[in-house]
Residue, then its C-alpha position, 0 to 999 in steps of 0.5 A: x725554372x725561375x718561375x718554379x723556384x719562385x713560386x716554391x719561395x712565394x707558397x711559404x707565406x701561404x703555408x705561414x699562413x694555413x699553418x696553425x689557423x686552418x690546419x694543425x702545422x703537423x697537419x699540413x706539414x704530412x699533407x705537404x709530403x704527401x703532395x710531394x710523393x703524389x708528384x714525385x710518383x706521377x712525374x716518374x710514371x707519366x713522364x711528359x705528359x704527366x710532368x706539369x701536373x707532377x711539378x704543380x702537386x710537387x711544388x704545392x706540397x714543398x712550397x707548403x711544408x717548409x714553414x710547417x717545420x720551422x713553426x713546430x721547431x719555434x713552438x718547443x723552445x721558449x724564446x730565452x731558451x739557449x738551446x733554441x739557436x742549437x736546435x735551429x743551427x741543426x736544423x738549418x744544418x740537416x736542410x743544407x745535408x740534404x740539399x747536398x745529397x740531392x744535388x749529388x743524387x740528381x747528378x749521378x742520375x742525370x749523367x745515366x740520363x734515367x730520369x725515372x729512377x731520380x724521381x723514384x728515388x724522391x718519392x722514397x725519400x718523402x715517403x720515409x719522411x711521411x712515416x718518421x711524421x707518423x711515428x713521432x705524431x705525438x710529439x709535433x704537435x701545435x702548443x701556442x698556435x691560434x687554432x689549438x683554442x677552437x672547437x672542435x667544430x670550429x677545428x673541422x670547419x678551418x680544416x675542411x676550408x684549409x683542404x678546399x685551399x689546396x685542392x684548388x691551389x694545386x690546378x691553379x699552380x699547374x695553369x701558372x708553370x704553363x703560362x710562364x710569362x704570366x707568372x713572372x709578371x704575377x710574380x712582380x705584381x704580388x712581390x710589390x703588394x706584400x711590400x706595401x702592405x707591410x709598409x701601410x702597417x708600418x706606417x699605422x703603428x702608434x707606438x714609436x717603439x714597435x714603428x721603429x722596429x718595423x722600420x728596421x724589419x723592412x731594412x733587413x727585409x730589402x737587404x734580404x730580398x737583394x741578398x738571396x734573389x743574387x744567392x738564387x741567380x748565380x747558381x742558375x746564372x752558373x749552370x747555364x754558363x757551364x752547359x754552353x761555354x764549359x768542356x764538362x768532363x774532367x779527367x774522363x770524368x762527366x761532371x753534372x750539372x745538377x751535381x756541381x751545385x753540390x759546392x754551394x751546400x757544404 
């Protein structure tokens, strides 16, 4: 499970950097749900012996997208715009919503213990997503990214390389949630790099203005870093308190695990 939320965090500096310079955001926002429908379906058809495979389309899709749909949000509003922070706040708003209705979703079903209808019920959710991308597709496009200049030989070329990074990534993500141990330290090691690879950059800027700012996006980047690894263990750190140590039912009631997260979105 930790190994999964993870790497779920870590695929949004990929999908930060395919997004815009291999692949449209737009693009690999639509391939992203298609992932996620692919591994939602396969999970709830294959069951077991589908699952890893289920979790490493799933996670490879979701892990993708996310960075796809605040990077076409950036890109429709000029950075003095006032209503930026509005469309950010609703946005950051709907997320939260769907959050909460998920957790209630996967609680209802996992007291039925009817796995099967929960990623049924996923599937369809990133389905009608694919859809509503396809009826707005005018309307999502990329304006100021890196890749809206290529031609369109040099847009077919990054895009075919985009395709073959995640047609490989998918397998590789599937061996990592298998080899868990593995992973955790995989993890640490990429973790330590990304951090001293902005710390070298840092240190390589000239101008004391643009080096104070970076010194001042590592302090908030650390504060951050503490901040949501505790945000991310004490709803973890909870469910597995809960499921060995609390009497659960409430009044004849079964209140589930998953669904009691629901708290930590409203």
């Amino acid at each position: 499970m930790g190994v999964f939320g993870a790497f779920n965090y870590g695929l949004h500096l990929l999908g930060g950097l395919l997004g815009g310079r291999l692949m449209s955001n737009r693009n690999l926002f639509i391939i992203g749900m298609a992932l996620q429908v692919a591994g939602c379906y396969g999970i709830a058809q294959f069951g077991q012996p589908g699952l890893y495979w289920g979790l490493a389309f799933f996670l490879t899709g979701s892990g993708l997208n996310v960075t796809c749909i605040n990077m076409m949000l950036t890109q429709r509003f000029q950075p003095d715009d006032p209503t930026r922070e509005t469309a950010f706040l609703y946005n950051y708003a709907g997320m939260n919503l769907g959050f909460f209705v998920g957790f209630a979703v996967a609680g209802y079903y996992q007291n039925l213990a009817d796995y099967k209808s929960l990623f049924m019920f996923a599937t369809l959710g990133n389905l009608a997503a694919v859809v509503a991308t396809g009826i707005f597709w005018k309307h999502i496009g990329d304006l100021t990214t890196p890749l809206v200049g290529k031609t369109k030989k040099q847009w077919r070329n990054a895009f075919a390389l985009g395709i073959l990074v995640i047609a490989v990534l998918v397998p590789v993500i599937k061996f990592l949630l298998v080899s868990a141990a593995f992973s955790s330290q995989l993890v640490v090691v990429i973790s330590v790099l990304v951090f001293l690879t902005i710390l070298a950059l840092t240190l390589k800027h000239k101008h004391k203005a643009e080096k104070g700012r970076m010194v001042s996006y590592l302090v908030l980047a650390l504060g951050s870093l503490i901040f949501w690894s505790l945000y991310q263990l004490a709803p973890m750190g909870l469910s597995l308190f809960a499921d060995r140590n609390v009497d659960m039912v409430v009044d004849g009631f079964k209140v589930a695990l998953s669904g009691s997260r629901t708290s930590t979105q409203l």
